[in-house]
Steps between C-alpha positions, in 0.01 A plus 500: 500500500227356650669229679677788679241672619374133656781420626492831686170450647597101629810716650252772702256198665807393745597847599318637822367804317112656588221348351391820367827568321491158420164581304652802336811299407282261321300759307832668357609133377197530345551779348871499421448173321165626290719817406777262368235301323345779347827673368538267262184312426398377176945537351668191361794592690312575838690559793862449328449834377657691786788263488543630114430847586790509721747278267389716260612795662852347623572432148476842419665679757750235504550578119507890529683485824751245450549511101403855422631723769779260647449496842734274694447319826743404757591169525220293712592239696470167335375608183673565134545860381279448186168686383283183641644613823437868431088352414533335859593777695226726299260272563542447879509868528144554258296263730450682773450822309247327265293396804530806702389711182223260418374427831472924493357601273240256450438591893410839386239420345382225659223660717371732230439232305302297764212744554226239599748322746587852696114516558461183659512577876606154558792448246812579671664792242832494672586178293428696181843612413667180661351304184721614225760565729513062563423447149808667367706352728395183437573577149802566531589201748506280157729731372780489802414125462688482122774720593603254828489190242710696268776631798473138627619363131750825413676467865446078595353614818192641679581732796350462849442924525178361278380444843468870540305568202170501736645810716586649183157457409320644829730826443331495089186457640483750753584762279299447205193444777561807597549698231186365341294551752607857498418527123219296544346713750607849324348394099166502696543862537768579228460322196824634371682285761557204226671712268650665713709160602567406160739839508658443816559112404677571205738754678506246828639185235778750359624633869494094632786283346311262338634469151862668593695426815524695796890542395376717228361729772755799613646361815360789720180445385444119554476470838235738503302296194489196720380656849264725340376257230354185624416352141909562453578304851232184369606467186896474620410238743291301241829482326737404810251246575414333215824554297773537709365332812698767716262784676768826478197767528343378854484923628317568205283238523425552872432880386278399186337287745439807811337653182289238413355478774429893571388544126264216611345644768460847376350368174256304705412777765431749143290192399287465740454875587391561140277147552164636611484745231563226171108410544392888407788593236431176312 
């Protein structure tokens, strides 16, 4: 995980970006790759333990899902009709989910618990909830990383729509930025506010067709899923990119992405509203 974040930083000295964001860019490598370090510091297993954590949980829904309640997929292009295919298609579909909920609710708390940092003058708070936002995502990269190797083997062939993993990405990004600087911003004045998104989560994952297909939704209804539920749009074109290598949901993802971008910059406007008043609350 660490080489990432390096490789990251070599990758920002050639672009023409502002010394002064340059500085700030530096100082949340820092801190994205101390948060990684510290997540796990001092376990055997060490950073291999959010790869298990999300195997972990593919078995099981895969098991309850597949096994237990017989859901059925549609055939997908390339790949056999089997359970292993059923894990697959799970598994592309719990990525995104696991890093947008992470990334969240970690970003919730994430200025509360940085009281001395909000009273520096000089540190730059807005970077506050970006930390866990980056550090779940890059989680979770090593997880999208095993299920390519295993679509590569299953199918005999890697498809070029990988290419547009990093768009994907931007859309993921924008939205969990967003929404955790919103939450972020609000727990400093509403401690309830973590809680409070473990409820809506839990109902969110249900409504989004993560472990059941979209097929399963009542056809009047699943148009509406996808334009109104951007998790729902990312998560189908995680699957038509990485497993199918065919993009059929580009509307939704160009509405997922319009969202993104407007949950970004109303979470950020809240955020730094509610800014000057952290310092007294805290």
């Amino acid at each position: 995980m660490r080489g990432v974040v390096r490789k990251v930083g070599r990758w920002r000295r050639i672009l023409p970006i502002d010394e002064q964001l340059r500085v700030k860019f530096d100082l949340l490598r820092t801190l994205v790759r101390r948060d990684l370090e510290a997540r796990y510091k001092g376990s055997i297993l060490g950073n291999l333990w959010p790869l298990l954590n999300q195997l972990s949980q593919l078995l099981i829904y895969t098991y309850v899902f597949s096994t237990v309640l017989k859901v059925k997929l549609t055939t997908l292009k390339g790949l056999p009709a089997n359970d292993f295919t059923f894990g697959l298609w799970l598994f592309a579909g719990l990525l995104p989910w696991i890093a947008f909920t992470g990334g969240l609710m970690q970003s919730a708390s994430s200025v509360v618990g940085q009281p001395n940092l909000i009273k520096k003058v000089v540190f730059p708070v807005a970077l506050l909830p970006l930390v866990p936002v980056l550090s779940t995502f890059i989680e979770s990269s090593f997880g999208l990383m095993v299920l390519i190797f295993f679509v590569a083997v299953t199918s005999h062939t890697l498809h070029t729509t990988l290419a547009l993993l990093p768009l994907v990405w931007v859309t993921q990004l924008l939205l969990t930025a967003g929404l955790g600087y919103l939450a972020a911003g609000l727990t400093v004045f509403l401690r309830d506010i973590p809680q409070t998104l473990i409820v809506i989560l839990n109902i969110w994952f249900y409504a989004t067709p993560l472990v059941y297909p979209a097929s399963a939704i009542p056809e009047q209804w699943r148009s509406l899923v996808f334009w109104l539920n951007p998790i729902a749009a990312i998560a189908e074109v995680y699957r038509d990119i990485v497993l199918t290598g065919e993009v059929k949901h580009w509307g939704e993802w160009g509405v997922s992405s319009t969202v993104a971008i407007v949950v970004f910059c109303f979470g950020f406007s809240v955020y730094k509203r509610l800014r000057p008043a952290f310092a007294d609350v805290l």
